[in-house]
C-alpha positions, 0 to 999 in steps of 0.5 A: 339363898345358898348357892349348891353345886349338884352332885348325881351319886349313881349308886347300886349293890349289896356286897359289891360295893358294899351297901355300907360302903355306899351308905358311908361314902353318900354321907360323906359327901353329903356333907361336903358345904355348898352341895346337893345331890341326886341319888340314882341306882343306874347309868340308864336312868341318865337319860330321864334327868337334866343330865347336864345340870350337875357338876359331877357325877359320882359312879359306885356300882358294880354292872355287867351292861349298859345301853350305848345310848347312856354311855353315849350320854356319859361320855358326851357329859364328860366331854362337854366339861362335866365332872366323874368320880369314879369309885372302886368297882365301878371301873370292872363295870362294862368291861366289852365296852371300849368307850367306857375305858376311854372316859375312864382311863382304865379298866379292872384286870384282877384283884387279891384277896382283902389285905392291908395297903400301904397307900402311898402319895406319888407327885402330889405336892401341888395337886389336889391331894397335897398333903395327904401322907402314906397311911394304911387300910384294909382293902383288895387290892385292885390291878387295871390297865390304865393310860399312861397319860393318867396323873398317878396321885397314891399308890400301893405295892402288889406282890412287888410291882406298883399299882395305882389307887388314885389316877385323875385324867382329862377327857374332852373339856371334863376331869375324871377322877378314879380311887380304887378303894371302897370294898370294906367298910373300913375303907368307906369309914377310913378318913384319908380315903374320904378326904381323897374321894372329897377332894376328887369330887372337887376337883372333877367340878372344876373347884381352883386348887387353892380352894380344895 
């Protein structure tokens, strides 16, 4: 029998994120071999499942609250090694509360309105974006705080200064991965922005580079 990696999508929206996007990106993954996913609507409901039986978990929602207890559950997950993709407007979700900008490593400031990006590659020789090149795509363009410490892999340019896109960290034993495209349905569709978010996930689950 073939060997799955279990995947948990935490996926919620209409408009923000888009319920397109959310259809696109889950067939996306979907598709990547060797993986079966669970798809939930909201962090709370972590706390029914066998949480720590998944290699990674995928965030793609945009909410205002959540109990600490399912944030106490997340962080645990990540610390214990667990894997976190974290998509888009998912980084502007629980903003009053610090413990998610920890496991993050950022946190929404602002963003623009919908324009074209220059996604630009940043030190990604030889981590798991490598090869990738510059492309473009409309998207908003999104403004966080962030650790210093990330590992900035694309960037773009924001009224001059330049903001991360992709940023992957360490927390605990556990790897986290945060792209901030994802608003249109051009950037859920656009195929270097599925590649990246393929190769975060596979590398969230502790994939070797050779194999991404």
């Amino acid at each position: 029998m073939e060997q799955h990696s279990s995947g948990l999508l935490i996926f919620d929206g209409l408009f923000h994120p888009p319920w397109l996007g959310r259809r696109n990106l889950e067939r996306s993954l979907r598709f990547v071999p060797g993986w079966a996913f669970t798809r939930i609507s909201s962090l709370e409901k972590v706390l029914q499942l066998p949480f720590d039986s998944f290699q990674c978990v995928v965030l793609y929602f945009h909410h205002k609250r959540v109990s600490p207890s399912a944030l106490d559950a997340l962080d645990r997950y990540v610390k214990e090694g667990g894997g976190l993709l974290v998509v888009h407007c998912a980084s502007a979700s629980f903003k009053k509360q610090p413990q998610y900008f920890q496991i993050l490593g950022g946190r929404f400031r602002e963003h623009g309105s919908v324009q074209e990006l220059q996604i630009d590659p940043t030190n990604a020789e030889n981590g798991p974006f490598s090869g990738i090149p510059t492309f473009a795509v409309r998207d908003e363009p999104f403004r966080h705080e962030y650790e210093s410490t990330n590992q900035i892999h694309f960037t773009t340019t924001i009224e001059g200064e330049e903001e991360p896109v992709v940023w992957t960290k360490e927390h605990g034993q556990g790897h986290v991965c945060y792209c901030s495209l994802g608003h249109t349905i051009e950037a859920t569709r656009n195929p270097h922005v599925l590649e990246i978010l393929r190769r975060g996930l596979l590398w969230c689950a502790g994939t070797p580079l050779e194999a991404i």
